[in-house]
LOMARSE-607936 format. One record per residue (C-alpha): y, z, x; residue number from 0; residue in three letters. Coordinates in nm, 3 decimals. Each point is the difference from the previous one (the first is absolute). Layout:
<atoms>
ATOM      py      pz      px  nr rest
ATOM       Y       Z       X NUM  ALA
...
</atoms>
This chain:
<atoms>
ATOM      py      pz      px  nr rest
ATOM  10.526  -1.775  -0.579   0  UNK
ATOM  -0.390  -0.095  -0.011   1  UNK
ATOM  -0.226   0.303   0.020   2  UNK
ATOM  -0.180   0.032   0.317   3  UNK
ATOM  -0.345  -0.136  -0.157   4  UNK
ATOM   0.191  -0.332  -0.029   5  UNK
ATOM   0.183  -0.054   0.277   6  UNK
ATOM  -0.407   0.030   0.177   7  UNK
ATOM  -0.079  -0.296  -0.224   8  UNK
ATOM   0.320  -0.198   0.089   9  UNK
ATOM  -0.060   0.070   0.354  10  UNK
ATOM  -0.343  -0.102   0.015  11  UNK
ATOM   0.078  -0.323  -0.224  12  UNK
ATOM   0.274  -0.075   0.237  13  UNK
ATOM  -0.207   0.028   0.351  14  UNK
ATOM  -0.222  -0.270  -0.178  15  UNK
ATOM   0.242  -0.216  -0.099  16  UNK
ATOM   0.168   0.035   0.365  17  UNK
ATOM  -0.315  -0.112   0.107  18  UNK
ATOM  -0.045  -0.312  -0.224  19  UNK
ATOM   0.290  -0.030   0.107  20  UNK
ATOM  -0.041  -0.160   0.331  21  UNK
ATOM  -0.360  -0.132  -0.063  22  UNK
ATOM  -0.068  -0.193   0.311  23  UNK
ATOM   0.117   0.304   0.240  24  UNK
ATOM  -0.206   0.232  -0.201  25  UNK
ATOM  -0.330  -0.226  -0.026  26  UNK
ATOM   0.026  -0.007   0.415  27  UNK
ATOM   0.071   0.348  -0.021  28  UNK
ATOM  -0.281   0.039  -0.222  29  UNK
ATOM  -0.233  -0.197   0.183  30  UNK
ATOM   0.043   0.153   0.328  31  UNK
ATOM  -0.100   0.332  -0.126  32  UNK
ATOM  -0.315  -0.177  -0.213  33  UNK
ATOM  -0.135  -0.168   0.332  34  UNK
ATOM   0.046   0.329   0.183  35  UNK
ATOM  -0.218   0.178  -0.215  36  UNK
ATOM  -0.219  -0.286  -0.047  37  UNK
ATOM  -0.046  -0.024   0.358  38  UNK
ATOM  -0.082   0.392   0.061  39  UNK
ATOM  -0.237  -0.002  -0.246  40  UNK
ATOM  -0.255  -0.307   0.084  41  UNK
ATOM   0.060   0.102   0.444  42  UNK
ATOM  -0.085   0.361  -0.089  43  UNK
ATOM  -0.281  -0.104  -0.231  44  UNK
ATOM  -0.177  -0.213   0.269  45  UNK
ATOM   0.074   0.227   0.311  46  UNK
ATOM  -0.105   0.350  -0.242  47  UNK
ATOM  -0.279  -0.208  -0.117  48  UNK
ATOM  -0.120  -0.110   0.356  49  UNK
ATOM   0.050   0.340   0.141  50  UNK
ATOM  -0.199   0.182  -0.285  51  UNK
ATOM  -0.292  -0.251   0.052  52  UNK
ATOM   0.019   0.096   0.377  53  UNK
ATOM   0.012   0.365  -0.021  54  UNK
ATOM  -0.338   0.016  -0.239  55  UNK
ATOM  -0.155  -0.197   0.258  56  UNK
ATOM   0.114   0.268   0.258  57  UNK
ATOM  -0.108   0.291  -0.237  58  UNK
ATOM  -0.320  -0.126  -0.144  59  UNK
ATOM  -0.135  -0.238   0.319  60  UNK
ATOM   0.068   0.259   0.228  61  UNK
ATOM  -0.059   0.366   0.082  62  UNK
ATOM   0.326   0.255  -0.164  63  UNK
ATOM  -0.084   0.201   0.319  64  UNK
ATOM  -0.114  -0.131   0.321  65  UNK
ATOM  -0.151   0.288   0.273  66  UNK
ATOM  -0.067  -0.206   0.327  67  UNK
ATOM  -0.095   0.066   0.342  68  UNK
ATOM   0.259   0.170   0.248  69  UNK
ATOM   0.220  -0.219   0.179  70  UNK
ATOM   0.093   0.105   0.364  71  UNK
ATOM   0.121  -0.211   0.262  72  UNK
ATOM   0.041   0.076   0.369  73  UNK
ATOM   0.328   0.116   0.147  74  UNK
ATOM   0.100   0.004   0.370  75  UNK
ATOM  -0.123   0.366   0.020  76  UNK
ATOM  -0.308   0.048  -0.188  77  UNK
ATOM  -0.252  -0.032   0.309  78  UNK
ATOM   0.185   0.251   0.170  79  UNK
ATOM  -0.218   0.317  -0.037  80  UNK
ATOM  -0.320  -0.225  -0.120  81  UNK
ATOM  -0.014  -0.174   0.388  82  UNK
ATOM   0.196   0.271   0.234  83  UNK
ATOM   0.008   0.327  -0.197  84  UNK
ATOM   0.232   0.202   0.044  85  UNK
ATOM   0.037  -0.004   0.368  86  UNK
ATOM   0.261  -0.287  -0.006  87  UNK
ATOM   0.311   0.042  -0.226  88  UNK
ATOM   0.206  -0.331   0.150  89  UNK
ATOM  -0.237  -0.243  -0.055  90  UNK
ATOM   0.120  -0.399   0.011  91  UNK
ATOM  -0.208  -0.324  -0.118  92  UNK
ATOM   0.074  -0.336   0.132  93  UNK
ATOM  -0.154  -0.098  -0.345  94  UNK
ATOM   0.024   0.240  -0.237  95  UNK
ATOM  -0.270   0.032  -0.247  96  UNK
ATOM   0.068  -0.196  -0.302  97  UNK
ATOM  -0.193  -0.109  -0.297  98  UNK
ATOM  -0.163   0.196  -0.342  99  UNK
ATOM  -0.256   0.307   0.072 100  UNK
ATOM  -0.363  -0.035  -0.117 101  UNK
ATOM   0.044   0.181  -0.378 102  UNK
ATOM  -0.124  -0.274  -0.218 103  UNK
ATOM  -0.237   0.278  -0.240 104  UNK
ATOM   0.069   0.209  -0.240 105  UNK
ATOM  -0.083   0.338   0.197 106  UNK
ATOM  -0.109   0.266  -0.306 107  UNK
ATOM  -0.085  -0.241  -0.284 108  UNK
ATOM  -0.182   0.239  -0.181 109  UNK
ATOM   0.300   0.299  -0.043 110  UNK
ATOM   0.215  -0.331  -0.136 111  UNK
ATOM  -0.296  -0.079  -0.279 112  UNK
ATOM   0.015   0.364  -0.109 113  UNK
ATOM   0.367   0.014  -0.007 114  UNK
ATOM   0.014  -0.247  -0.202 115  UNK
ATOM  -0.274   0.019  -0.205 116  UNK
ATOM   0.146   0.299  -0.147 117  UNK
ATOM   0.360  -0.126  -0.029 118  UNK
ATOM   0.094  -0.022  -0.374 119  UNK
ATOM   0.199  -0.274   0.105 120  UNK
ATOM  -0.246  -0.232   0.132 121  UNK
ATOM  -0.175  -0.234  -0.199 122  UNK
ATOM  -0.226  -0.099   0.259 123  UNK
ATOM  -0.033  -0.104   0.366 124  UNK
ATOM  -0.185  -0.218   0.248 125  UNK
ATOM  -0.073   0.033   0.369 126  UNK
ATOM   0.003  -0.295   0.193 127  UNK
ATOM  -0.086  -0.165   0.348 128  UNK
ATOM   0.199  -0.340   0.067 129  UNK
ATOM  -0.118  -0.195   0.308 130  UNK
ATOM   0.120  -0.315   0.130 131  UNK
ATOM  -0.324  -0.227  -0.014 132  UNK
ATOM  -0.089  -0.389   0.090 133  UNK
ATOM  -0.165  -0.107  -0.278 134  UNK
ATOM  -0.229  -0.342   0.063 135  UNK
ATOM  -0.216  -0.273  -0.232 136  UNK
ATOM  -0.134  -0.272   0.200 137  UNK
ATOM   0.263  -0.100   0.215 138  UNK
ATOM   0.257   0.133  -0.198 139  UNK
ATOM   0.164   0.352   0.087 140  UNK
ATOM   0.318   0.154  -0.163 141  UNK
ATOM   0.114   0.299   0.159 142  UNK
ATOM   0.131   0.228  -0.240 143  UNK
ATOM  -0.028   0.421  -0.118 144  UNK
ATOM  -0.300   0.160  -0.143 145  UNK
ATOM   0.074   0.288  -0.251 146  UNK
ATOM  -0.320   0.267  -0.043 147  UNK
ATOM   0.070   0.202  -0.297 148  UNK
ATOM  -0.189   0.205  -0.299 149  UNK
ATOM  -0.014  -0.304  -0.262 150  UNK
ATOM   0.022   0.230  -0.301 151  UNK
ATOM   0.245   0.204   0.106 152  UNK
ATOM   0.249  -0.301   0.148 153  UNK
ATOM  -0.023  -0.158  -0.343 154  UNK
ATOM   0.155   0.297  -0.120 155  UNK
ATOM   0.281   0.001   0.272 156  UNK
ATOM   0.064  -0.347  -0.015 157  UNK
ATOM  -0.023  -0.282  -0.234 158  UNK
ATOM  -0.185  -0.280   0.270 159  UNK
ATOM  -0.342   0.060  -0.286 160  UNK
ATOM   0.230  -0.217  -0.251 161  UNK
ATOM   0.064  -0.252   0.259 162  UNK
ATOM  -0.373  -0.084   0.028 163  UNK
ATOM  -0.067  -0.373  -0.101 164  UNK
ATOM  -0.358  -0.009   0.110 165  UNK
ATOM  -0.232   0.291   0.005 166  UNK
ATOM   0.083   0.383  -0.018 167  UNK
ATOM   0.180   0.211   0.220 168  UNK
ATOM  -0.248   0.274  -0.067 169  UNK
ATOM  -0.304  -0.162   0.164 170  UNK
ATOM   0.125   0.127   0.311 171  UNK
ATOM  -0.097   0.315  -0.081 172  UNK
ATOM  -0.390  -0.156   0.010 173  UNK
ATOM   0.035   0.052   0.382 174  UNK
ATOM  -0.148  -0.256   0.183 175  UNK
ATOM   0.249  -0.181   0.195 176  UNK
ATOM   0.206  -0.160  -0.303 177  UNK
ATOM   0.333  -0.167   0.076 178  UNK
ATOM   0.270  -0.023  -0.300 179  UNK
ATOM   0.273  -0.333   0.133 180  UNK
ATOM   0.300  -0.063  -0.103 181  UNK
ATOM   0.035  -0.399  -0.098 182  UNK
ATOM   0.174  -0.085   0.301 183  UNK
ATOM  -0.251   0.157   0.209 184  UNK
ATOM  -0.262  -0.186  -0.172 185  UNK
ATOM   0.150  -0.345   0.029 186  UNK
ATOM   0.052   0.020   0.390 187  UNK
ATOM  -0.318   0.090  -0.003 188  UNK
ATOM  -0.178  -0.229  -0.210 189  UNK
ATOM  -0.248   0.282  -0.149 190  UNK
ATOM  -0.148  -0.015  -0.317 191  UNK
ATOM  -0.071   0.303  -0.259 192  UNK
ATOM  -0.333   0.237   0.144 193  UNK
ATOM   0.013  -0.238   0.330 194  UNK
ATOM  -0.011   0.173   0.362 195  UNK
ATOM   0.272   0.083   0.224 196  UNK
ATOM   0.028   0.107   0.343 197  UNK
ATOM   0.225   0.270   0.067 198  UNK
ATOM   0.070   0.134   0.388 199  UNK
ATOM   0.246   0.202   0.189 200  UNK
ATOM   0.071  -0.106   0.348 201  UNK
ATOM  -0.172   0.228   0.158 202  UNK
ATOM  -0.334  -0.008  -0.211 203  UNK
ATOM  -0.252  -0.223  -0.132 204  UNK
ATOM   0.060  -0.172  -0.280 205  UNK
ATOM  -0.150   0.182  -0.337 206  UNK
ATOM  -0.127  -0.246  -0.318 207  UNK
ATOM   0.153   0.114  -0.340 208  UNK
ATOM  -0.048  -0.179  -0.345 209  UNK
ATOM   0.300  -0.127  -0.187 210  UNK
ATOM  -0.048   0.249  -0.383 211  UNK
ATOM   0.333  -0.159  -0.137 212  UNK
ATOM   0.340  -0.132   0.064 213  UNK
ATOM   0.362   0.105  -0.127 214  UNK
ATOM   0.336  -0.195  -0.050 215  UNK
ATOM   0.306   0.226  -0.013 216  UNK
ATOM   0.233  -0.337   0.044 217  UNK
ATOM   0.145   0.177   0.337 218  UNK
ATOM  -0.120  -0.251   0.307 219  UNK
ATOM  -0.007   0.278   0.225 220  UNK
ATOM  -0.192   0.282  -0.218 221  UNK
ATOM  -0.242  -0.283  -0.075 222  UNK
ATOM  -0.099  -0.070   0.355 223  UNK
ATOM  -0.141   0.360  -0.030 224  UNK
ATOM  -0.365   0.123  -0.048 225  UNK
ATOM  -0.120   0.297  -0.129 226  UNK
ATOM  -0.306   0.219   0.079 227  UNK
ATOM  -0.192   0.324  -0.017 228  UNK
ATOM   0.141   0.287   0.183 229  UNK
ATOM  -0.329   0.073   0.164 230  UNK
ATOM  -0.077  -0.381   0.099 231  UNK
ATOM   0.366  -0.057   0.135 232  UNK
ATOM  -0.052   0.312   0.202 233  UNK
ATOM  -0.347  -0.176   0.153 234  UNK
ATOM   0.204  -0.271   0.074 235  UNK
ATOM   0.240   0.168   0.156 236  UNK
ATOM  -0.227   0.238   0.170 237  UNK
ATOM   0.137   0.332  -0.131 238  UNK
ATOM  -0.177   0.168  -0.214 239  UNK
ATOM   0.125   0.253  -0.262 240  UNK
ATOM   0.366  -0.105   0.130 241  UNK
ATOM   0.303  -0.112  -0.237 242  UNK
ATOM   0.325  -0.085   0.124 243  UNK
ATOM   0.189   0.020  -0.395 244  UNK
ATOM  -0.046   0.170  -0.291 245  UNK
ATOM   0.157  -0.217  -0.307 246  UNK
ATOM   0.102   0.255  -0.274 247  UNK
ATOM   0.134  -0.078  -0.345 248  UNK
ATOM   0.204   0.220  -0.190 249  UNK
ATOM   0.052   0.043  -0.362 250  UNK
ATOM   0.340  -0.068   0.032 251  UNK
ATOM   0.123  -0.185   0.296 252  UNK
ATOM   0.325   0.104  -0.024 253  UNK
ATOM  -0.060   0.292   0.144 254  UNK
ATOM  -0.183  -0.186   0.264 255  UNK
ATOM   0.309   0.058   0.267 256  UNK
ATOM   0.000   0.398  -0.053 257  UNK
ATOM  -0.325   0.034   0.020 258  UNK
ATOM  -0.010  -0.217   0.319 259  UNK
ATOM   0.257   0.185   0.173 260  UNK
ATOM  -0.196   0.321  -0.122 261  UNK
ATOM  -0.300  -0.089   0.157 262  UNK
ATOM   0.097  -0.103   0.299 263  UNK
ATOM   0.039   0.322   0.108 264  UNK
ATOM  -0.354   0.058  -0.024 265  UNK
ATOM  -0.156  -0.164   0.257 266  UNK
ATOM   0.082  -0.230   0.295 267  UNK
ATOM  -0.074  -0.298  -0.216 268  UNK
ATOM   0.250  -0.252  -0.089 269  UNK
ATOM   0.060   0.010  -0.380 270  UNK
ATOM   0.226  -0.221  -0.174 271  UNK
ATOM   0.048  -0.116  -0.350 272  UNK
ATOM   0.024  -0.348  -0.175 273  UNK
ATOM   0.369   0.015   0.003 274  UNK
ATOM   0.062   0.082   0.319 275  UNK
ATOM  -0.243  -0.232   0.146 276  UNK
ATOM   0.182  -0.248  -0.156 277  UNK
ATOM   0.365   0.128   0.094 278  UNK
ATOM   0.101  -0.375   0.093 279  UNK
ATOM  -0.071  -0.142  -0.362 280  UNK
ATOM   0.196   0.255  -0.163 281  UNK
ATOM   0.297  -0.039   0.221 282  UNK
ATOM  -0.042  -0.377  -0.065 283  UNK
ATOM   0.039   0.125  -0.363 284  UNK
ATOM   0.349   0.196   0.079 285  UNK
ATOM   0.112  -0.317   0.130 286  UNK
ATOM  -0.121  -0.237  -0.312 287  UNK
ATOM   0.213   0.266  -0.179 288  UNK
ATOM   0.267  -0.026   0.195 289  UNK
ATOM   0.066  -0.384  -0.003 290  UNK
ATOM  -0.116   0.020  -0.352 291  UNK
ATOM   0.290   0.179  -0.091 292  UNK
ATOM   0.269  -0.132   0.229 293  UNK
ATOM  -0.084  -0.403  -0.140 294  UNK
ATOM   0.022   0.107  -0.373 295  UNK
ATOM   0.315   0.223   0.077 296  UNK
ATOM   0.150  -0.287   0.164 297  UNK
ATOM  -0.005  -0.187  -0.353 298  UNK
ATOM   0.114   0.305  -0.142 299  UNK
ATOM   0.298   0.056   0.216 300  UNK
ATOM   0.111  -0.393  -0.093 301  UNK
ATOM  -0.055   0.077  -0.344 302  UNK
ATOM   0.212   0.311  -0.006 303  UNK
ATOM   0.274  -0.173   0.157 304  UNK
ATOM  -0.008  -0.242  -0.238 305  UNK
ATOM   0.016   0.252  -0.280 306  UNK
ATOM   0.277   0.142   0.216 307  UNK
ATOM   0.221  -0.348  -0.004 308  UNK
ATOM  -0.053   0.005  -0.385 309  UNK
ATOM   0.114   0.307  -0.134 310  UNK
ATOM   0.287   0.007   0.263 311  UNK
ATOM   0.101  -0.315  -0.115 312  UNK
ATOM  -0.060   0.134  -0.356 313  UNK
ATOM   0.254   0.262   0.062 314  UNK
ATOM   0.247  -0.218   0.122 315  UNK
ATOM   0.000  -0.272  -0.263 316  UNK
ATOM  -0.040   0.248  -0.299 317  UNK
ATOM   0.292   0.278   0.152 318  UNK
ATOM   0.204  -0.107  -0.351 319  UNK
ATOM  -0.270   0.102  -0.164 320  UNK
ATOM  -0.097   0.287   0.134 321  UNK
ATOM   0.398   0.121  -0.026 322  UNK
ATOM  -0.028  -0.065  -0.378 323  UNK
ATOM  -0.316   0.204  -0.012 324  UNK
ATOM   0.149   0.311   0.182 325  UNK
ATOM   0.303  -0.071  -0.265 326  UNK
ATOM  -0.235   0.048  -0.270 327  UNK
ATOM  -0.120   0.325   0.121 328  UNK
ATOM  -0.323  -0.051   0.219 329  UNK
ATOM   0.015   0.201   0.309 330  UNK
ATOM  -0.142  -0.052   0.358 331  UNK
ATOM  -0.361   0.106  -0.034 332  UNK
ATOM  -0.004  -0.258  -0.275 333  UNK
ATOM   0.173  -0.252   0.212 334  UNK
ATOM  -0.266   0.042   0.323 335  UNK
ATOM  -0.277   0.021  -0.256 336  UNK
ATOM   0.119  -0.376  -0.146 337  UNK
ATOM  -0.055  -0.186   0.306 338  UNK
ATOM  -0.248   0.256   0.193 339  UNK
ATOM  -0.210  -0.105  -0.318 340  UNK
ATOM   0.001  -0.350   0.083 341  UNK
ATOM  -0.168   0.091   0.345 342  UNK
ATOM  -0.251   0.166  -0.184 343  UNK
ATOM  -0.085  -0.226  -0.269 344  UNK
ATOM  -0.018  -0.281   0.278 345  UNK
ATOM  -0.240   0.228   0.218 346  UNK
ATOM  -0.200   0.119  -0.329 347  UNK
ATOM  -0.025  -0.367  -0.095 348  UNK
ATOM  -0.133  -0.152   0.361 349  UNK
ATOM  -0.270   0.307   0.012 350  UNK
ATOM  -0.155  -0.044  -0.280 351  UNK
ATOM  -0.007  -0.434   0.031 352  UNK
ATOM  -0.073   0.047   0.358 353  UNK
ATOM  -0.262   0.263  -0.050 354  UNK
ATOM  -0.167  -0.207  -0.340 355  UNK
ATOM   0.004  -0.352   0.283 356  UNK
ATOM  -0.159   0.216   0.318 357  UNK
ATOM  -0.247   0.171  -0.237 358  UNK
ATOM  -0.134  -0.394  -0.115 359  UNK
ATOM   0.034  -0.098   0.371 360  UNK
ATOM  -0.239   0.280   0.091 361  UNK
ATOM  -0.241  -0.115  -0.243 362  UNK
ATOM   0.006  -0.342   0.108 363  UNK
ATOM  -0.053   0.091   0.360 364  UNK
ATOM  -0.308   0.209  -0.047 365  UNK
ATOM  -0.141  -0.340  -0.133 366  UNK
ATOM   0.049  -0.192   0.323 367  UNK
ATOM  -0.339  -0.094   0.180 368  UNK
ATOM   0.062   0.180   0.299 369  UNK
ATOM  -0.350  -0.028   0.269 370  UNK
ATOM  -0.175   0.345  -0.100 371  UNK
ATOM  -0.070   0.220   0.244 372  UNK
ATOM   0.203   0.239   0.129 373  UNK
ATOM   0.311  -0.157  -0.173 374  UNK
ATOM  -0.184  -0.021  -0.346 375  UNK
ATOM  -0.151   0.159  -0.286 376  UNK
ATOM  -0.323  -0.102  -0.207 377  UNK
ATOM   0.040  -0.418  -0.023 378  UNK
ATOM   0.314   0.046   0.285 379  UNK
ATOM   0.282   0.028  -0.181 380  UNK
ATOM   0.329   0.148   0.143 381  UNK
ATOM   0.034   0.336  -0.061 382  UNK
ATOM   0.262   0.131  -0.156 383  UNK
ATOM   0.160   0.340  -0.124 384  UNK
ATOM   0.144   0.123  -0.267 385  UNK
ATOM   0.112   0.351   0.074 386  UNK
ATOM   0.267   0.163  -0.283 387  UNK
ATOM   0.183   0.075   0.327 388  UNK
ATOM   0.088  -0.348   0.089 389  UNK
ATOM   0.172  -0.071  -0.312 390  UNK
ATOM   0.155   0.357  -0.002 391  UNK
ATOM   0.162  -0.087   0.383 392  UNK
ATOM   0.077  -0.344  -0.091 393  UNK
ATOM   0.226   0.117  -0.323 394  UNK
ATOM   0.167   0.326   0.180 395  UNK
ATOM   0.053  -0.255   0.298 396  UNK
ATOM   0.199  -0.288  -0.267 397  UNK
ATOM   0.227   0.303  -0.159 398  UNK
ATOM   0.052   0.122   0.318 399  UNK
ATOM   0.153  -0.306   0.161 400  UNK
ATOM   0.179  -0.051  -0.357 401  UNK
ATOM   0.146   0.329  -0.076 402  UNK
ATOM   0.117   0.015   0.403 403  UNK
ATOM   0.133  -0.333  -0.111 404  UNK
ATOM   0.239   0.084  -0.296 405  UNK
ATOM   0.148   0.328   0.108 406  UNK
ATOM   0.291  -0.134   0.220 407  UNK
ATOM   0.101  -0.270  -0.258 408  UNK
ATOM  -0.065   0.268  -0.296 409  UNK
ATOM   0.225   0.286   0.163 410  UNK
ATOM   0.267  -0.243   0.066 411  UNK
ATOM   0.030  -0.105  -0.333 412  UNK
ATOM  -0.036   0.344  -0.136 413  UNK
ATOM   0.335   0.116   0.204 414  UNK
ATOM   0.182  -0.278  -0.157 415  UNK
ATOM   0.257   0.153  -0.234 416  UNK
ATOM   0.230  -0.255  -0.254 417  UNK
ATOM   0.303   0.084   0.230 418  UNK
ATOM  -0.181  -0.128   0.300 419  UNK
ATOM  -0.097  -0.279  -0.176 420  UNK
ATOM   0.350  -0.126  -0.190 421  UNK
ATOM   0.175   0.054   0.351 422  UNK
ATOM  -0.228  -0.209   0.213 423  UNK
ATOM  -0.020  -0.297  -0.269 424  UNK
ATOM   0.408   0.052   0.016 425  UNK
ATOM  -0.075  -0.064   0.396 426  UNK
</atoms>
């Protein structure tokens, strides 16, 4: 009888040959597994790689913490005691009030700056004072939001100073009515670098402000934007020393959520983070993931049947064989191990090709021309990613469906016995 060591090399020479065997079965086989891999690898790239360019733009173009204004809104009941007192306990409206209380401002700015100013976590913070402004050149007018803010500081909460194409952000801080536009803004506009704008609410006269420098982010709507100082918006706007946000940036923004929920408990303000202001993107993620993985198991699950139809049909055509080999001594671990092998060998085999082709997709895609802006990188190229995770997920997820694959054909041809075998070719 062979010693153990080589009846491990006959049975791994003998899975092989089983599966040189039947060449054209296996290639399919193969191929199946190679495309599912393949596939998971280049999707994931581009989605990871599209949702990684979106979430720096969330962290680094916008504030890790928001702290806003209040929102209250009227209910049936809330002029109750204001108009009657409480005189009346049954009172009825034949409209009942309706509609968003007047709590537009930030009501104790100041405690919020010293909060945070001695917050370890904080790396810095902005107040601001958005209004919703007509602004005019000639006969052109663009109506649009005005954003007063402390130029040094919201360079250091956001990154809209590296968007700059003409000018510098930082001449706001000159004073001086000084208006920073986004490109968009600019073009409906038709206004020129240091030319005049007119800038007017609807209930006041319209104030002149010179145009200091203009910013492209790529994003049509965050370009139709203007920035200004905090104290000049607050002219404008006719309320003086009055913010309705504070824009904070943390030194780590994942911690942006606790910290949120933290200090919301600190003040009637409204404070939110980046991720939970932007709660419908991420579950737009959760659902990329889902159909991410359901398409590529899809392949998967063909694949392993086909693996499935090959070792069954294996077992079947090689059951003399396998009767000979049971003869000679080798028992039933050794007999699932000889055709659970070829599962694995098949599923090693269309990883590593599929992972190898999806890897040289990826790099071809990141080469495609795609537009700039917010779907592109430096020239606007596709972006793509290549996280160790993807290729870790794709290669558990091709010996997965292949291991599934060959334990039903594997056991049965480990319970075979030479017996079994004689009688049913006697049948």
């Amino acid at each position: 009888m062979d010693s153990p060591e080589k009846r491990k090399d006959a049975v791994i020479f003998l899975a092989v040959r089983y599966l040189f065997a039947r060449p054209r079965q296996t290639l399919l086989t193969l191929l199946g597994i190679f495309f599912g891999s393949a596939a998971f690898v280049a999707i994931s790239g581009f989605m990871l790689g599209f949702r990684g360019y979106l979430i720096d733009q969330l962290i680094n173009n916008n504030a890790h913490v928001l702290i806003q204004a209040r929102e209250e809104f009227l209910t049936e009941h809330s002029l109750d005691a204001p108009f009657y007192g409480s005189a009346y306990r049954h009172i009825f409206w034949a409209a009942p009030p309706s509609g968003r209380k007047d709590s537009d401002i930030v009501e104790n700015p100041q405690s919020w700056y010293l909060r945070l100013k001695n917050d370890p976590r904080v790396a810095a913070y902005s107040p601001q004072l958005t209004a919703s402004v007509i602004f005019a050149k000639g006969t052109a007018a663009s109506a649009s939001r005005l954003i007063g803010c402390d130029p040094l500081q919201q360079q250091k909460v956001t990154t809209i100073g590296e968007y700059v194409v003409e000018g510098k952000f930082a001449d706001l801080a000159v004073g001086g009515n000084r208006l920073v536009i986004g490109e968009e803004l600019k073009k409906k506009l038709g206004v020129e670098l240091s030319q005049t704008v007119s800038v007017s609410l609807a209930h006041r006269a319209a104030t002149p402000f010179k145009v200091a420098a203009v910013f492209r982010t790529g994003n049509r709507m965050t370009d139709s934007l203007a920035y200004g100082a905090i104290s000049d918006v607050q002219n404008v706007n006719g309320t003086p020393n009055q913010v309705n946000e504070i824009a904070v940036r943390l030194h780590d923004h994942a911690q942006a959520a606790a910290l949120a929920t933290t200090w919301a408990g600190w003040g009637p303000e409204k404070v939110e983070s980046w991720d939970q202001i932007n709660a419908n993107i991420f579950e737009i993620f959760r659902i990329q993931d889902a159909v991410r993985f359901l398409s590529v198991g899809a392949v998967l699950i063909v694949a392993a049947f086909g693996i499935y139809n090959v070792l069954n049909m294996t077992v079947m055509h090689k059951r003399q064989d396998i009767a000979i080999l049971r003869s000679m001594g080798y028992n039933t671990g050794e007999m699932i191990w000889l055709f659970f092998s070829q599962g694995l060998i098949l599923g090693v085999s269309g990883a590593i090709l599929g992972l190898a082709f999806g890897y040289g997709v990826c790099l071809y895609l990141q080469t495609i021309p795609f537009g700039g802006g917010s779907l592109g990188s430096g020239p606007g190229h596709m972006l793509v990613s290549f996280q160790p995770g993807i290729y870790v997920q794709a290669a558990l997820l091709a010996l997965l469906s292949a291991s599934i694959a060959s334990i039903l054909p594997a056991r049965a041809a480990g319970k075979l016995t030479p017996i079994e075998i004689i009688r049913a070719g006697a049948e």
